[in-house]
N, C-alpha and C positions, 0 to 999 in steps of 0.2 A: 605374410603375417596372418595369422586365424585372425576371425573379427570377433567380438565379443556379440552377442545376440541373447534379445528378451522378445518380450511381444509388443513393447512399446519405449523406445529412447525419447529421455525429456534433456531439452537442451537450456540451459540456467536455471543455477540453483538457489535462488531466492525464495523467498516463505511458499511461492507459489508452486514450484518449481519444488521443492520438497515435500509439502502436501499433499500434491497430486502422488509423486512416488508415494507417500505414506499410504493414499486410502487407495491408489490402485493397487499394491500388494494386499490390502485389507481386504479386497473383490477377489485375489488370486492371480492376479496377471505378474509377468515376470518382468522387472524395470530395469533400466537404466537410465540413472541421472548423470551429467555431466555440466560442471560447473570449472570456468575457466580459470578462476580464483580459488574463494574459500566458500562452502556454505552461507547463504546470508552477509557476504562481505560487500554487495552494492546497495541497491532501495532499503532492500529488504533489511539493511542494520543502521541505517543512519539517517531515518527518516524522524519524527515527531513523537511516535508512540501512541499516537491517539487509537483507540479501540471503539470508536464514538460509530454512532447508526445517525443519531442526529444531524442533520444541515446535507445528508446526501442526496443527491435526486428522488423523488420518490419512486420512479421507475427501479433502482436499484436498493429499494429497502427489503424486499424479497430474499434478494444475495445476502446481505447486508447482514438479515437476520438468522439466514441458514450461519452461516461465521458466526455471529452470536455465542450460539448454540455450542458448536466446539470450543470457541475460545473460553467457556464456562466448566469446559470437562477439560480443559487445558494440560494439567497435572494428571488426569488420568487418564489420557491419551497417549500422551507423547511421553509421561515421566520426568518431567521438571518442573521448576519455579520457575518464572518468567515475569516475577514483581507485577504480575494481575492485579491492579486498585479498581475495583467497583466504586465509582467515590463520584461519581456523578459525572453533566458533563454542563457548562454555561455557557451562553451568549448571553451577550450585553451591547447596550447601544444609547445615543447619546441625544438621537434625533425623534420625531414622529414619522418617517419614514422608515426606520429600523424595525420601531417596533411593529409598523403594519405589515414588514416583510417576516418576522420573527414571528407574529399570529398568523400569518396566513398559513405561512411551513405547516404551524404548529398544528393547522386546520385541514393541509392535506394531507397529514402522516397522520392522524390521529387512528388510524386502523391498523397501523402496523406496530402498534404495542410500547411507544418509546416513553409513554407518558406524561409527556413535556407538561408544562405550569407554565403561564407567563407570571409575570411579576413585575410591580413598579418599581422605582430605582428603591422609594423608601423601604418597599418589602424584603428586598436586594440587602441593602446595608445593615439593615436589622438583624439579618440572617449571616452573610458575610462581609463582619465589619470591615475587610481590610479594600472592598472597592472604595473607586474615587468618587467625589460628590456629582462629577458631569452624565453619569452613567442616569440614563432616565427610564428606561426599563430592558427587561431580560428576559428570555426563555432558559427553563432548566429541566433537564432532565434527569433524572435521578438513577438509575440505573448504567448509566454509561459508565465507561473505565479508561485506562492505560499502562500499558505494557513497555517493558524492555526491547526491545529492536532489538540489541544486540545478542539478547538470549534465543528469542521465539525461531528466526530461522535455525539456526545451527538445535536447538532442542528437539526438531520435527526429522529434521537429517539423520541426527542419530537416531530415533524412532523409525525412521523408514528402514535406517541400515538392519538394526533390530527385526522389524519385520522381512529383511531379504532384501529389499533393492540393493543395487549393485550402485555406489555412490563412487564418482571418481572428480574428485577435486583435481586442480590445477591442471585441466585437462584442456589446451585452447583448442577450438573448434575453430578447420579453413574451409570447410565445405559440408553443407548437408545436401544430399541428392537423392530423387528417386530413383528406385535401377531397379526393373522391373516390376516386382509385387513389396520388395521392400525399399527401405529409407536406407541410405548410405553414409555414414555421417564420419569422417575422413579427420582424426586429431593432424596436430602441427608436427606431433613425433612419429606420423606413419598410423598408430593405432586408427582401426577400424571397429565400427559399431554399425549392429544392423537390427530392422526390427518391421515391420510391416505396418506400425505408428509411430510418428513422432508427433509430438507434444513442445511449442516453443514456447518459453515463459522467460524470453529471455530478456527482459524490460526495456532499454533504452534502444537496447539492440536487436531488438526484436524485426524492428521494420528490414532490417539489414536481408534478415531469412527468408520473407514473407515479400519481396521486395525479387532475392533469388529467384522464388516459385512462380513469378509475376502478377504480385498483391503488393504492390505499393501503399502506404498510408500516411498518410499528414502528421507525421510526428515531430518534435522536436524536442535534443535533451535537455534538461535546466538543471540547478545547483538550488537547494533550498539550503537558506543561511540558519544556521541553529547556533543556540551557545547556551551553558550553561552554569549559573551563580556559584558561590558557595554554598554550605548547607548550613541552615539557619532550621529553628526548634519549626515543627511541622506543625500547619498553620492554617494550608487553601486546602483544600475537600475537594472539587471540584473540578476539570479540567476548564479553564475560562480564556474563551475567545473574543474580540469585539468585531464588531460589525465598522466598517471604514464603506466609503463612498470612495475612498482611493486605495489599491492594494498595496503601494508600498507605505501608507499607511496603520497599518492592521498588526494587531498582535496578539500571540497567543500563549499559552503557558499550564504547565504542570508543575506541581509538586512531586518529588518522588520518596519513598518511605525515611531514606537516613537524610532528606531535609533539603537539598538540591533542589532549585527550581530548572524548569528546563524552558528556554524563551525561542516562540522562532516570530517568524513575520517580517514585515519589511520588504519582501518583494523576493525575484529567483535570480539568479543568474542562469545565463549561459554556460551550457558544459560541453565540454570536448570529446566524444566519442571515441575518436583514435587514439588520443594519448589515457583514456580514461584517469582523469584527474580532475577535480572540482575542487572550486576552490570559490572561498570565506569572503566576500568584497566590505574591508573594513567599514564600508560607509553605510552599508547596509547594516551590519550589529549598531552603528553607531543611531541611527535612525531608528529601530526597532526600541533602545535604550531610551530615546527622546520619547516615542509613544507609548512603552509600559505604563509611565507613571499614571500617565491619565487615565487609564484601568485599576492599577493595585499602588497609591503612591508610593509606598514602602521601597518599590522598587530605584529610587533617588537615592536611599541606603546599601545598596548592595551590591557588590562584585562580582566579574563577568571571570571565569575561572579558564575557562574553556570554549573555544570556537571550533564548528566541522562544517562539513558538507557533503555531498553524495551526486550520482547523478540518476537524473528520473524521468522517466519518457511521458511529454505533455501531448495528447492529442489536440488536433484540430478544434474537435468539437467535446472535450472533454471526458468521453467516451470509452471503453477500451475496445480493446479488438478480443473476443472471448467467441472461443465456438470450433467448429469446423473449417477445414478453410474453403472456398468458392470452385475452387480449381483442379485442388488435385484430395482426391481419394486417401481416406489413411493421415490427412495431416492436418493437425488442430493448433489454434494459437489461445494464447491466454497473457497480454501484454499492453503495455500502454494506458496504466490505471491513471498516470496523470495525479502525481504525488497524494491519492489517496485510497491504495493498495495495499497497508498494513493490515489494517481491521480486514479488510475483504480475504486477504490473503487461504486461513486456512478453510474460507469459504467455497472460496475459487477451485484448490487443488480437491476438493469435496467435488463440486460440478462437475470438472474436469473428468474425476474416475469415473463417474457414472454414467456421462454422455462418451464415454472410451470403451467402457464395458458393456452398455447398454444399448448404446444408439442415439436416446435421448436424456434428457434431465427435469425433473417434476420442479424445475426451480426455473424462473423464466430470464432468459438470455439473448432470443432473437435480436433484439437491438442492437446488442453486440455484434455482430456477423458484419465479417469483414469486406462481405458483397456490397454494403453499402459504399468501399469509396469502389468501387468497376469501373467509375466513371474516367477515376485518376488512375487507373492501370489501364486502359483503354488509350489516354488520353499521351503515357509513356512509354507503351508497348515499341 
């Protein structure tokens, strides 16, 4: 059987995982993505939607902000809608230790552009009457947003197809190998793909590849519990999180334009790899329900329409594994966001091209490099 051949195969095709195809054909290179499902049918479509720079490491607001940047040329990029709200973004909190952790953030980011304002709860209420009275003050950003999940991968897929990549859905992958000067990457139906880079973005499963090559990494999958109201006349501005001292505590939420609120928090489950299936732990929606009010009361009013879940690779250390790999020549990973790889996403596939095509990347990434766990391949070998 002929192999198919580019100069670089990316193996899953999540927002990351098509991005990268997108701006590596944008530099000229010849691609091949391969996604074992659909486009954007794991993390990359059933996550949260938050587009937020706010609350991220500050080490990682660099990334953060190059994804920005695209996600604002969005429609003129890619050629879609993808329900982009610039409508700000909120924390809230109920303690004096909230708010000291919510000014400090606000005091190490303050160079990286996000704008943030604190605010006392009374400033808070006055502005958005529908918080509860416990809330004692807030950081807000005013520039943040959120996005459709469901839209944004598959809208960049067809944009890569557009520009030339060679996109092959429902394609499973049993083996990627190096054989000689190229990467071998071996489907379930016999099909062969070759290419002298690969590129893994393949989230939960990433470590699986990288693991192959002998780079093991501390990952594990989880289940983030989401659900969402009916749609009621549009109301919150804001995308608003609160601050909990406990995570299964915690909860967050959007509005989206025909009136939907969208509610996650409460805590992750555990996900299954092999059967790729996640699933909903009723006690958790039910928990998440008991803590909205205490943020928005309204929410005592309103009905739960719809429940999902996904599965998403948590690092050890929070971390991803983004770069080149330690070991072998030619093979780069970009995986292991640890449920918050949406916003980052068409940042990352941005990095990606250019440290592919180039060598290196004007946007800083070292931390990521997956040499730091050596110790725990070392330790497995």
């Amino acid at each position: 059987m002929n192999a198919h051949r580019a100069d670089v195969i990316i193996v899953g095709g999540g927002i990351m995982g098509a991005a990268s195809a997108f701006f590596l054909r944008k530099r000229g290179m010849s691609v091949i993505l391969l996604e074992r499902g659909l486009i954007g049918q794991q993390a990359s479509g059933v996550n949260f939607g938050n587009t937020r720079r706010m609350g991220r490491p500050v080490e990682q607001l660099p990334l953060s902000n190059r994804s920005r940047e695209i996600w604002l040329k969005f429609r003129e990029l890619f050629g879609a809608d993808v329900e982009l709200l610039l409508n700000g973004q909120l924390r809230v909190g109920f303690t004096p230790a909230h708010e000291e952790r919510m000014a400090q953030y606000a005091q190490e980011a303050k160079d990286f552009g996000l704008g943030m304002q604190m605010m006392s709860g009374k400033a808070l209420r006055e502005r958005f009457p529908y918080l509860g009275p416990d809330i004692t003050s807030g950081c807000y950003a005013p520039d943040e947003g959120h996005a459709n999940p469901r839209l944004a991968a598959p809208a960049i897929g067809r944009a890569a197809v557009r520009e030339g990549a060679q996109v092959f859905e429902n394609t499973e992958i049993v083996s990627v190998e190096k054989e000689g000067e190229d990467f071998r990457v071996t489907a379930a139906d016999g099909r062969i793909f070759r290419a002298p880079v690969a590129l893994i973005t393949a989230g939960a499963w990433g470590n699986r590849i990288s693991t192959s090559f002998g780079e093991p990494v501390p990952m594990i999958a989880r289940a983030p519990q989401m659900c969402v109201t009916e749609p009621v006349p549009y109301a919150i501005g804001p995308t608003t999180g609160a601050l909990s001292d406990d995570p299964e505590q915690g909860a967050y939420f959007r509005q989206v334009a025909r009136g939907n609120i969208i509610i996650g928090g409460g805590g992750r489950e555990l996900a299954d790899i092999e059967t790729r299936r996640a699933y909903v732990n009723p006690r958790r929606t039910l928990l998440t329900l008991k803590n909205a009010p205490r943020v928005m009361p309204a929410f005592k009013h309103l009905s739960i329409i719809r429940v999902w879940s996904g599965i998403e690779g948590y690092m050890e250390d929070s971390r991803p594994v983004m770069g080149p790999s330690a070991r072998v020549p030619g093979l780069y990973y970009a995986f292991g966001f640890s449920g918050e790889g949406f916003q980052l996403g068409p940042g990352v596939g941005d990095v990606m091209a250019e440290l592919i095509h180039t060598g290196a990347t004007t946007t800083p990434i070292e931390q990521y490099h997956i040499g730091r766990f050596a110790k725990l391949a070392r330790q497995t070998a």
